[in-house]
MOPAC internal coordinates of N, CA, C and O (Angstrom, degrees):
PM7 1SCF
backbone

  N    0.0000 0     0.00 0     0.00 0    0    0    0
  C    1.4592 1     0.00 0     0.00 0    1    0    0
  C    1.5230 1   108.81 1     0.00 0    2    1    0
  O    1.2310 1   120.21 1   -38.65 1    3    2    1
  N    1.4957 1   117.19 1   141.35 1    3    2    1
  C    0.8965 1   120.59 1  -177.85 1    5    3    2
  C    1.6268 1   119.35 1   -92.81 1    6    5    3
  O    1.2310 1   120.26 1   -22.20 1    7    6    5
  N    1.5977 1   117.11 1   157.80 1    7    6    5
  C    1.4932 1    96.59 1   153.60 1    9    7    6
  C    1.2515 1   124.23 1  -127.14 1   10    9    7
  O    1.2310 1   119.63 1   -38.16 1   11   10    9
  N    1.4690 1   118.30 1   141.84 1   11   10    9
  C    1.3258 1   119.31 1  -149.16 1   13   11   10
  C    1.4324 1    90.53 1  -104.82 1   14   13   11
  O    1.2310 1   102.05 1   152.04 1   15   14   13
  N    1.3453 1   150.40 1   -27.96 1   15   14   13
  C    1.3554 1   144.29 1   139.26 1   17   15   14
  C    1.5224 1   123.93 1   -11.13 1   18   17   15
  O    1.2310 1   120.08 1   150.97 1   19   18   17
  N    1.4922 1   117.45 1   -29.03 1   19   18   17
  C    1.7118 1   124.50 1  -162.75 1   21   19   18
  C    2.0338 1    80.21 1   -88.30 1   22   21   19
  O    1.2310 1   122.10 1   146.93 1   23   22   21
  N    1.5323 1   113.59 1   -33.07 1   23   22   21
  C    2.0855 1    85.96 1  -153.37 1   25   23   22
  C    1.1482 1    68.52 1  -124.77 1   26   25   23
  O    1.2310 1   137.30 1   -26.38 1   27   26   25
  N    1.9114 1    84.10 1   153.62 1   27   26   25
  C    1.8202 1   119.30 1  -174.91 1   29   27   26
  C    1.5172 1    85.21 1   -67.98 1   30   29   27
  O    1.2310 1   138.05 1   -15.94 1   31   30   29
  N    2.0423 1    82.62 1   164.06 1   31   30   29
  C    1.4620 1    84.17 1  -162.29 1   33   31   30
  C    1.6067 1    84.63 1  -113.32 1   34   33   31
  O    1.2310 1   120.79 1   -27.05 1   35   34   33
  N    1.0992 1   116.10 1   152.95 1   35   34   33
  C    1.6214 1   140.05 1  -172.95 1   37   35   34
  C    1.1349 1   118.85 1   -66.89 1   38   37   35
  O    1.2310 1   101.81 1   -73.21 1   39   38   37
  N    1.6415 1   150.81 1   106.79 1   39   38   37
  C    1.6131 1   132.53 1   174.26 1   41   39   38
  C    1.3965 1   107.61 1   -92.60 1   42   41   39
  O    1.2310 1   135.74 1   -38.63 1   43   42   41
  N    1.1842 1    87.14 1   141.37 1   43   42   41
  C    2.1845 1    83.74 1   164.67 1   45   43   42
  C    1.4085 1   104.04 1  -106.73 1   46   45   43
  O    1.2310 1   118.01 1    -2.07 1   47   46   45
  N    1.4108 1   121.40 1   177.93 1   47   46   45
  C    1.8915 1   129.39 1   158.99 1   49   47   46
  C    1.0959 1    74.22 1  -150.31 1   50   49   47
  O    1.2310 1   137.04 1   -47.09 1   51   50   49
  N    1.7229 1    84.61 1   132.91 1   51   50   49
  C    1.2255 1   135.50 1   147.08 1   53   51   50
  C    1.3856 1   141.18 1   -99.58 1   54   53   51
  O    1.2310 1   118.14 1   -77.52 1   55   54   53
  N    1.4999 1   121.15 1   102.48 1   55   54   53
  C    1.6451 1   116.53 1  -156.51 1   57   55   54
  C    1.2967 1    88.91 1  -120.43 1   58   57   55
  O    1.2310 1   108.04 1   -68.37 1   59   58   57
  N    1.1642 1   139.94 1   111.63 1   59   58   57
  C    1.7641 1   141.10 1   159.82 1   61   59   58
  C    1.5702 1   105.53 1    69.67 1   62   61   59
  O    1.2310 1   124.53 1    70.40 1   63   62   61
  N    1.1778 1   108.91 1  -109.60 1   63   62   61
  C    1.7651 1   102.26 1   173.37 1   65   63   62
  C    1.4794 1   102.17 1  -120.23 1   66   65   63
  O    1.2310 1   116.81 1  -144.61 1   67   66   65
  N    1.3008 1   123.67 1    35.39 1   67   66   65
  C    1.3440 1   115.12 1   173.50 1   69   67   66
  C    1.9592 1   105.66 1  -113.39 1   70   69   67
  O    1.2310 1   131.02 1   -50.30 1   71   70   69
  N    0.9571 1    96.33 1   129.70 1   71   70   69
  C    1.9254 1   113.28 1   175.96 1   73   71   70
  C    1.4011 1   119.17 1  -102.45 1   74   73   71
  O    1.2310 1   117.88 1   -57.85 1   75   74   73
  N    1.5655 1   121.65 1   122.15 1   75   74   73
  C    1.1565 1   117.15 1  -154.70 1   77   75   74
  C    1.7085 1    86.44 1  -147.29 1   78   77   75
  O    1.2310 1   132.33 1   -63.45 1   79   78   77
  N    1.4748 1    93.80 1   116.55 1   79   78   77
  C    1.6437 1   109.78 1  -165.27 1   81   79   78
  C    1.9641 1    93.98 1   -97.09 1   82   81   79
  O    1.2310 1   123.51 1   -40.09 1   83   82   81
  N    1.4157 1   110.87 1   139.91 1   83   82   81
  C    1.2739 1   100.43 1  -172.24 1   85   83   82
  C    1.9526 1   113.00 1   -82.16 1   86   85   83
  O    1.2310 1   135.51 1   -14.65 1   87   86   85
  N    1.5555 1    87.59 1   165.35 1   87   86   85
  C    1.6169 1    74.21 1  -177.56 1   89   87   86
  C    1.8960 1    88.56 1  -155.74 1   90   89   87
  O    1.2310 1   138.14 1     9.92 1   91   90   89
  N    1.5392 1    82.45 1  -170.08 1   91   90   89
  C    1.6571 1    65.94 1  -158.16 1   93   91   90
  C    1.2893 1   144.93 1   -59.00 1   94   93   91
  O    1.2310 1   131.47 1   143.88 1   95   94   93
  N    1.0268 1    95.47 1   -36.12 1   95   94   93
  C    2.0746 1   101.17 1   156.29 1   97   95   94
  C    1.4164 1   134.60 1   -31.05 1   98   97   95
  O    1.2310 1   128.96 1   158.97 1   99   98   97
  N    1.6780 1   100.35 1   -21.03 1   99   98   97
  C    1.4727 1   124.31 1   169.92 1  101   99   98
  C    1.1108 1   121.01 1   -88.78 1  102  101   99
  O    1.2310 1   123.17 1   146.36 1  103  102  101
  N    1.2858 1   111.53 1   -33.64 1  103  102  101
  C    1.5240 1   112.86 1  -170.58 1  105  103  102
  C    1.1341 1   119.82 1   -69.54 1  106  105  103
  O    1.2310 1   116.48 1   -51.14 1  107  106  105
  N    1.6154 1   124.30 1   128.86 1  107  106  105
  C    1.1944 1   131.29 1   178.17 1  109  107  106
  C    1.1602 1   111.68 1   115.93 1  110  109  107
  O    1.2310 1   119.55 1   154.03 1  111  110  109
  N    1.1077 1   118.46 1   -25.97 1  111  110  109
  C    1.8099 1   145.09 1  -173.85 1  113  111  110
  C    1.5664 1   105.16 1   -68.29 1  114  113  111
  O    1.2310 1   131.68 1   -74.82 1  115  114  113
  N    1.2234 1    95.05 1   105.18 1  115  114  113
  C    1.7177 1    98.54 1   154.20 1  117  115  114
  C    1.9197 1   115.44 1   -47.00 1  118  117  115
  O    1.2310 1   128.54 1   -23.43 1  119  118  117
  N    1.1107 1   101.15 1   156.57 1  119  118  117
  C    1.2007 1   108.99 1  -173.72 1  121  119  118
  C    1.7495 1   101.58 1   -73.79 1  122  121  119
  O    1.2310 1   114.96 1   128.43 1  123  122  121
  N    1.1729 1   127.16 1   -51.57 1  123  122  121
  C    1.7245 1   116.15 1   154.88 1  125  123  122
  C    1.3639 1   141.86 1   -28.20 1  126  125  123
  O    1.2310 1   133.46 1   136.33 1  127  126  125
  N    1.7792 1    91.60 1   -43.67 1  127  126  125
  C    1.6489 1    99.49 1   176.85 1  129  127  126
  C    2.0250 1   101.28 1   -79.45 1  130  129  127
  O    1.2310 1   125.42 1   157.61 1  131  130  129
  N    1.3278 1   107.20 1   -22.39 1  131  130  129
  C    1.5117 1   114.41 1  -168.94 1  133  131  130
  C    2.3233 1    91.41 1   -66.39 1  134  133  131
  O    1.2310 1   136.29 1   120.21 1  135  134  133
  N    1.0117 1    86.06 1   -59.79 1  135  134  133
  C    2.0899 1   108.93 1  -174.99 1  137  135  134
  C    1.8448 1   107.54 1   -37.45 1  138  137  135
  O    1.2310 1   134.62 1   134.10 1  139  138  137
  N    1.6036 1    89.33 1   -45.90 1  139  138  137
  C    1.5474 1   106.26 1   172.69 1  141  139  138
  C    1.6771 1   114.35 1   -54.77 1  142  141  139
  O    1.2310 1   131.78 1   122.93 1  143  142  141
  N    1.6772 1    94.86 1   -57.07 1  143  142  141
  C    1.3995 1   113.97 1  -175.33 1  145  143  142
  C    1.3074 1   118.97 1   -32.25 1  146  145  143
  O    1.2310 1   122.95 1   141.47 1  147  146  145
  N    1.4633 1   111.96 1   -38.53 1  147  146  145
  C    2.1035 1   131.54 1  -130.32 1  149  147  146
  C    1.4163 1    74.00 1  -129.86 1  150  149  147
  O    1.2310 1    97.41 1   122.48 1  151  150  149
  N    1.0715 1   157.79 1   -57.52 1  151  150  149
  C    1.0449 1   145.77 1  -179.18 1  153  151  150
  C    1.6830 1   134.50 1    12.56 1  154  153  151
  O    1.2310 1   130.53 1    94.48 1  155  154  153
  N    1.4416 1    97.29 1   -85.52 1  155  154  153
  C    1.7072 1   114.23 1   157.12 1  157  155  154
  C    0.9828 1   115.37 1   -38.01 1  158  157  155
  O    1.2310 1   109.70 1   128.86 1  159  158  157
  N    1.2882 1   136.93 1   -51.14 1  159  158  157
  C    1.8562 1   156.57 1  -141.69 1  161  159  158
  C    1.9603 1    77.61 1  -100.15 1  162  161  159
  O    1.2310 1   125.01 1   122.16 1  163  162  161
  N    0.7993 1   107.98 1   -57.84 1  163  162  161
  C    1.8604 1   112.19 1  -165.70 1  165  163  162
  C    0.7601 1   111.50 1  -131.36 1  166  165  163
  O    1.2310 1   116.49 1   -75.75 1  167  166  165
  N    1.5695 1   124.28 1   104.25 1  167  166  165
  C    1.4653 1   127.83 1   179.62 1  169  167  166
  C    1.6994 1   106.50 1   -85.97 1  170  169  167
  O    1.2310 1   125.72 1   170.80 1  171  170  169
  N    1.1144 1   106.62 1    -9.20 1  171  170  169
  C    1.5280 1   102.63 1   177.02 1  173  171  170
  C    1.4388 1   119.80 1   -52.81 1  174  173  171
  O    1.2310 1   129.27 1   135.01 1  175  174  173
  N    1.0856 1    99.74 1   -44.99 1  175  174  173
  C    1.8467 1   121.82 1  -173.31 1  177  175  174
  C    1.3264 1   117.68 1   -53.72 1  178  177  175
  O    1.2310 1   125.82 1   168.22 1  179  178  177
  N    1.6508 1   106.43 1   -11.78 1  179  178  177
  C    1.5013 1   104.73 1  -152.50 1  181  179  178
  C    1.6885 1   102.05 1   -99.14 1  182  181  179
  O    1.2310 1   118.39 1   177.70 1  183  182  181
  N    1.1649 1   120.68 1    -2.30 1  183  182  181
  C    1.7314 1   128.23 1   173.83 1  185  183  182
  C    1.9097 1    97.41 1  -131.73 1  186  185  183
  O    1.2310 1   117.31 1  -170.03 1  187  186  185
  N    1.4597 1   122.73 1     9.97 1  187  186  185
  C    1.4437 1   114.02 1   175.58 1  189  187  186
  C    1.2964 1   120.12 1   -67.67 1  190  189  187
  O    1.2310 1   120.94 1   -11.83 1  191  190  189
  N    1.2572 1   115.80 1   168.17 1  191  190  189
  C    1.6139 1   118.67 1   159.75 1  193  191  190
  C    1.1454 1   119.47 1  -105.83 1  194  193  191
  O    1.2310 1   120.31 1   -57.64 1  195  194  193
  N    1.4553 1   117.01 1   122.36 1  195  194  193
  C    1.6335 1   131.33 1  -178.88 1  197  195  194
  C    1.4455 1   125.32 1   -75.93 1  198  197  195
  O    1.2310 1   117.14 1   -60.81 1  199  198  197
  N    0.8658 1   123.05 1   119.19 1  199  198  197
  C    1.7509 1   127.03 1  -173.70 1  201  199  198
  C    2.0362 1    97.85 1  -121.07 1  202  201  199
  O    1.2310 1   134.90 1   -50.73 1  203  202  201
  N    1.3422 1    88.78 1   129.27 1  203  202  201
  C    1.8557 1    82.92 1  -178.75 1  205  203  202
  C    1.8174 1    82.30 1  -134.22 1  206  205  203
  O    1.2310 1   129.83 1   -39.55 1  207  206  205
  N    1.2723 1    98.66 1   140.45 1  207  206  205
  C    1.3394 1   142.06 1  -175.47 1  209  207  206
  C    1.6274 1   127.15 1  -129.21 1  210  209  207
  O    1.2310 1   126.16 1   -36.28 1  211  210  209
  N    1.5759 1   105.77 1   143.72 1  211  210  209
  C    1.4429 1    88.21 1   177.74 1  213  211  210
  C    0.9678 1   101.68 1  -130.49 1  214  213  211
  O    1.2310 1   104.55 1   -32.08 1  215  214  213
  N    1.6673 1   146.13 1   147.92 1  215  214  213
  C    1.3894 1   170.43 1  -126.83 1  217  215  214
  C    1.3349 1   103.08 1  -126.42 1  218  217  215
  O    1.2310 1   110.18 1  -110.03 1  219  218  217
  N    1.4225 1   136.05 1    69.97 1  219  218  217
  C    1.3380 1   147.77 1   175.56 1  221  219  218
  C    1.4807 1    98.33 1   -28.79 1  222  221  219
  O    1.2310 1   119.91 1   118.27 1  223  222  221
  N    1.1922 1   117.78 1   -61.73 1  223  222  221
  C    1.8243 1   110.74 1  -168.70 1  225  223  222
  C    1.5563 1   114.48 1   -44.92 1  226  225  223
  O    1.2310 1   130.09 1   123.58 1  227  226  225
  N    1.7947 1    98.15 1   -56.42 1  227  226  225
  C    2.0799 1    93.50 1  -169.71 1  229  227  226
  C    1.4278 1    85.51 1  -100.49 1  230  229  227
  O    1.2310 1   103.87 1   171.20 1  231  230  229
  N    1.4923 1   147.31 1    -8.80 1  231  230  229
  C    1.6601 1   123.25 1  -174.11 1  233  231  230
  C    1.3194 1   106.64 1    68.17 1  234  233  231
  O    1.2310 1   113.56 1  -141.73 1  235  234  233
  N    1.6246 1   129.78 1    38.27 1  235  234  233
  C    1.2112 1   147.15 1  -178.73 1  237  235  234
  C    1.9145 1   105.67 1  -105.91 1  238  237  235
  O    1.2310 1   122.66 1   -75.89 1  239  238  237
  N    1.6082 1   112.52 1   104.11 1  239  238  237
  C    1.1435 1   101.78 1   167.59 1  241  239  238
  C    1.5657 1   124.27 1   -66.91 1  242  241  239
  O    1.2310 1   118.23 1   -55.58 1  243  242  241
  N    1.6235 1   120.98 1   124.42 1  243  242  241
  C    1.5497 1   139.15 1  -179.35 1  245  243  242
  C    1.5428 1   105.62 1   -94.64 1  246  245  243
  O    1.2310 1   118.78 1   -82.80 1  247  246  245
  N    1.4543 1   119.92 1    97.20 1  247  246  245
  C    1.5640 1   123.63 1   170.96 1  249  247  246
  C    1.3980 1   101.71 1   -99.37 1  250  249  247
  O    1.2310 1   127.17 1   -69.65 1  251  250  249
  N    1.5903 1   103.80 1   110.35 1  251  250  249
  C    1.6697 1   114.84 1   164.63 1  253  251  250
  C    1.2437 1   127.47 1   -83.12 1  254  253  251
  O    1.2310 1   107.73 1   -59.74 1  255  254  253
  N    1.4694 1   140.50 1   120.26 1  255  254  253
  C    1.0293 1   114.62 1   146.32 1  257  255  254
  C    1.6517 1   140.82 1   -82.89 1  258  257  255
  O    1.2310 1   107.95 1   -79.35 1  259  258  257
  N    1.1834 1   140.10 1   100.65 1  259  258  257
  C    1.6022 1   134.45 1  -179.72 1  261  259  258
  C    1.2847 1   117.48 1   -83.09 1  262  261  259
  O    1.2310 1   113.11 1   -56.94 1  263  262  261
  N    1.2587 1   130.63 1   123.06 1  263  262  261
  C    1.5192 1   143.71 1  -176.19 1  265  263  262
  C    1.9225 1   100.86 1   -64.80 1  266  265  263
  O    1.2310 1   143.77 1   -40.40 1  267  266  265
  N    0.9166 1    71.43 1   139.60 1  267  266  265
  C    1.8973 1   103.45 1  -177.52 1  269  267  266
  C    1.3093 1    95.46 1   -69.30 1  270  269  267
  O    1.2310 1   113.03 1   -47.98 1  271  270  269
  N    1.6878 1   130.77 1   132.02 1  271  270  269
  C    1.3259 1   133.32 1  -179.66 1  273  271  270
  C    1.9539 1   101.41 1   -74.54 1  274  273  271
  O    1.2310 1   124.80 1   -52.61 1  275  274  273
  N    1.0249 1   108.39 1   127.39 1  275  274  273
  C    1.5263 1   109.91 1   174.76 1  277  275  274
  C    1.4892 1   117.10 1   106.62 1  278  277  275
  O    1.2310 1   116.57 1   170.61 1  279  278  277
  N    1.4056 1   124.12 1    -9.39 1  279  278  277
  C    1.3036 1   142.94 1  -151.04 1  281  279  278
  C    1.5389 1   102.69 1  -116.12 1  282  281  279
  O    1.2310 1   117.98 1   -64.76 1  283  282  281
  N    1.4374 1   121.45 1   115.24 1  283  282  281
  C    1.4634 1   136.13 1   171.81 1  285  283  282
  C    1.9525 1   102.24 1   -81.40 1  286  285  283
  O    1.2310 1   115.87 1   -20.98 1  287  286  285
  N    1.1382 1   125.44 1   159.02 1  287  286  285
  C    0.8934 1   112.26 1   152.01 1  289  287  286
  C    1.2839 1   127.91 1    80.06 1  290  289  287
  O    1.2310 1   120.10 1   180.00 1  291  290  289

């Protein structure tokens, strides 16, 4: 048996069909300061709704963002 407590645990973002595995520039980062980050690169993100999930198989946290129906920008 393993323990999954001993290794950091992994985030992804998810913006539309793009996957963005964290690395170190992320780490440590609240998911706000991360939203801030991506911003420029994706203005979508910046009025989205965030859904964070975790991936039972690898124990990899998945932070989505989904665009708000009606919302440019």
């Amino acid at each position: 048996m393993t323990d999954h407590a001993a290794t950091p645990q992994t985030r992804v973002f998810v913006i539309g069909g793009v996957r963005i595995v964290e690395d170190a520039s992320m780490a440590g980062k609240s998911t706000p300061e991360i939203q801030k980050m991506l911003t420029p690169l994706y203005p979508q993100i910046e009025n989205a709704t965030v859904r964070e999930r975790t991936d039972e198989a690898t124990g990899m946290t998945i932070i989505e963002w989904i665009q708000r129906a009606g919302r440019k920008g």
